[in-house]
N, C-alpha and C positions, 0 to 999 in steps of 0.2 A: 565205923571204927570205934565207936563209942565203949565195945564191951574187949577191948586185946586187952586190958591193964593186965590181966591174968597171963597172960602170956611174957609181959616186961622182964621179970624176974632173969627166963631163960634167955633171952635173946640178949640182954645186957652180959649175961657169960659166954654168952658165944661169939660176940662183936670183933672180941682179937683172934676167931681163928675165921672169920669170913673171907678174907684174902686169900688163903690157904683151901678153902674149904670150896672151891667152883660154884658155878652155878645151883644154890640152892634154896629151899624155902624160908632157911632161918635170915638167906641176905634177904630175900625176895621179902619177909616179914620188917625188918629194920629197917632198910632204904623205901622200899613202896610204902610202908603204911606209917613210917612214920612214928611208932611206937618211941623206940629208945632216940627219935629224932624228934621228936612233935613234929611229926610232918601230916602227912595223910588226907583221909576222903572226907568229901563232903558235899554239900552243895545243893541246889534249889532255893526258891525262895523266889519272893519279888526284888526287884533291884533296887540298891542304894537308891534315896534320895539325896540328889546331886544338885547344890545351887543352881537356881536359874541364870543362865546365861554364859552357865560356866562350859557345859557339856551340851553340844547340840543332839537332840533326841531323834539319832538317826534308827537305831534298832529297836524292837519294839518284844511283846512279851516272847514271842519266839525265838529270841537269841536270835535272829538271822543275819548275818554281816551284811553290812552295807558298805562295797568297798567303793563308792565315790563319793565321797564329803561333800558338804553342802557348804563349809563352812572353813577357811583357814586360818592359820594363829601366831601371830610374832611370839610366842611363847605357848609352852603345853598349860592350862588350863586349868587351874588347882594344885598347881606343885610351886612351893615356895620358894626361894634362892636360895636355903639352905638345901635342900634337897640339889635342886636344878645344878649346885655346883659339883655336886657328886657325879653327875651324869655324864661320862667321858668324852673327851673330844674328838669327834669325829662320829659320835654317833646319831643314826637316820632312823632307826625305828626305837621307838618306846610304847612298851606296854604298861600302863598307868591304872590300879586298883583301887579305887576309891570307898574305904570303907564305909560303911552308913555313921557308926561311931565306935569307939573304943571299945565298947563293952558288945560289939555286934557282930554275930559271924556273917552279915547281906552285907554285900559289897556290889563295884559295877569297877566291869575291866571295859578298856578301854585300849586300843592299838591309832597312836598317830607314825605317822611317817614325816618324812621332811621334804620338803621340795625346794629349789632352793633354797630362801631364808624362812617360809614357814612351815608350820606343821600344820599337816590335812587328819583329819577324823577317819580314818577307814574301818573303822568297827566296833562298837560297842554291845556287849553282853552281861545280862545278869550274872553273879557269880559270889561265890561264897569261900571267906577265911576261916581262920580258927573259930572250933564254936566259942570262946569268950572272949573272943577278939582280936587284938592288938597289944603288940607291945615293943617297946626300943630298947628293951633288954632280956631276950629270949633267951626262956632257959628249958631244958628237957622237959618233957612233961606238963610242961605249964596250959598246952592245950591254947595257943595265942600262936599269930600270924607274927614275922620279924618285918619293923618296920625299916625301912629303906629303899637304898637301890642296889639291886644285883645284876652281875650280867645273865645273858642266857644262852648259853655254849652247846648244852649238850638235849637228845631228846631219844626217846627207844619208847617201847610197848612190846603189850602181849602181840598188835597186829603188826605184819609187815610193813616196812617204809613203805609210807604214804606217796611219798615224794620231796621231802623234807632239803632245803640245803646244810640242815643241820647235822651232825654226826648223830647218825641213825643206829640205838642196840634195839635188834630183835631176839625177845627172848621169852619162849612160852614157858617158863619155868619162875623167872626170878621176877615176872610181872606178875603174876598171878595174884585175884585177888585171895585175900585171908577169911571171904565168908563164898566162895565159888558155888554153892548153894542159893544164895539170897540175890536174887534178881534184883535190886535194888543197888546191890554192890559186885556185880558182877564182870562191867564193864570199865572199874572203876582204873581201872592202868593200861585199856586198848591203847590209849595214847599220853604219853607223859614228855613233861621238860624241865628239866633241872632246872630249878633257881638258885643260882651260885651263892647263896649262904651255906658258911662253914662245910665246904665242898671244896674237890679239886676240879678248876674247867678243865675240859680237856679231856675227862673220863666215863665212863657211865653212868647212868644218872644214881644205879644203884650201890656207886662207889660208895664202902661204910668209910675211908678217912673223912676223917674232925680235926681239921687243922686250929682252930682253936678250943679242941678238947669234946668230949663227950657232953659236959654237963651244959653244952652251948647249944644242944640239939642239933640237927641237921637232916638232910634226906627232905628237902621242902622242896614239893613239883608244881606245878601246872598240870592237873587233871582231872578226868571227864566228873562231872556232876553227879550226886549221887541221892541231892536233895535236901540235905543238913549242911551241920556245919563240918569243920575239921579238924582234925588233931592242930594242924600250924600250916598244911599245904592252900593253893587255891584251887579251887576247880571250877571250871566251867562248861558247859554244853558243847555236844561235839562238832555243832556247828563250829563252834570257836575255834575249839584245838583244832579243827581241820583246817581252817585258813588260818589261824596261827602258824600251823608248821609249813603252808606252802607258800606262806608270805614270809618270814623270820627270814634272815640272811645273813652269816657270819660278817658280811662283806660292809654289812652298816652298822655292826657294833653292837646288836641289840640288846636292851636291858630294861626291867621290870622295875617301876616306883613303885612300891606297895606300901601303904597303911593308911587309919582312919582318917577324913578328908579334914578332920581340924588340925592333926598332925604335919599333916601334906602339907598345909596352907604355910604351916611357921617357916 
């Protein structure tokens, strides 16, 4: 996604008639890629380096889930009590991004669940944020990942529901990628999940409202890896997103801590 800048111009005049305008490539270019949202593709790499003893090393260079933990936790594992008190009540699954550092688009995502009182490991993956990082005051364009916690409501793709209990859009039109040419980025929206920054839940992922405004970016997903870093979305391998979407449960709350892991810690 590194070369849309040229395309910015038009799709920031076209954002107030997307509503209006159906199913088309100018939504499909603002919400999927990210442009007028810093959202978008990225991804590959080797994974964050994650303190010892913090993260048990269940998955390995192939992304592959490991859904039974070796390991469980009276607390998730690098997220600090400011953060942790963000994370709503009642909720059973969190997905937790561990940046490498601030200035880094290698991250490692990370899926705990809860069981009773603790939290179990059921999957860890390589994965990649914005290509220059992080930041806890996300603004358009900036080409940086928002750090926090959001929930995660809504999910679609170019492919048909997976099996998802999430609210599933299929849409071979408004997923598409913006280089459908470059094998590299071709797959890069088969499977997408809204992370509810400056988003409405509840809607499609490639809903353009910016409830606090345009210049706050938005349109930041969960999607497939593409090898780099990102405009401000995360991506990861489809191992992941596949048992992301067929574990994810509206019914536990779920929601994503994301940013660099010294940030996390505060």
């Amino acid at each position: 996604m590194d070369q849309f800048e040229w395309i910015i111009p038009r799709v920031a005049t076209t954002m107030g008639d997307m509503r209006s305008g159906g199913r088309t490539h100018a939504r499909a270019a603002a919400a999927a890629c990210g442009l007028l949202l810093a959202a978008v593709t990225a991804c590959s790499g080797a994974p964050a380096e994650i303190p010892s003893g913090e993260i048990p090393r269940h998955g390995g260079p192939s992304g592959a889930a490991r859904p039974d933990p070796l390991e469980d936790f009276t607390r998730i594992p690098g997220v600090g009590e400011r953060l942790r008190r963000q994370i709503p009540a009642g909720t059973r699954q969190v997905v937790v991004v561990y940046g490498d550092h601030k200035d880094s688009p290698n991250s490692t995502l990370v899926l705990y669940q809860k069981r009773g009182p603790l939290w179990q490991q059921s999957g860890r993956w390589p994965s990649h944020n914005g290509k220059r990082g992080w930041t806890t005051n996300h603004q358009e364009g900036d080409e940086r990942s928002p750090v926090g916690v959001f929930t995660l409501s809504d999910a679609g793709g170019l492919l048909e529901d997976p099996g998802t209990r999430l609210p599933y859009t299929q849409d071979d039109e408004a997923f598409v990628s913006l280089y459908p040419g470059d094998e590299a980025h071709r797959h890069d929206f088969d499977y997408v999940i809204a992370i509810d920054y400056n988003r409405v839940p509840g809607t499609r992922p490639d809903d353009p409202t910016r409830p606090l405004g345009r210049s706050k970016g938005g349109g930041i997903w969960l999607h497939l890896d593409h090898g780099d870093g990102t405009l401000g979305c995360i991506s990861v391998p489809r191992t992941a997103m596949e048992y992301l979407l067929h574990t994810l449960d509206p019914a536990h709350k779920p929601v994503i801590v994301m940013g660099d892991r010294a940030t996390l810690q505060l």
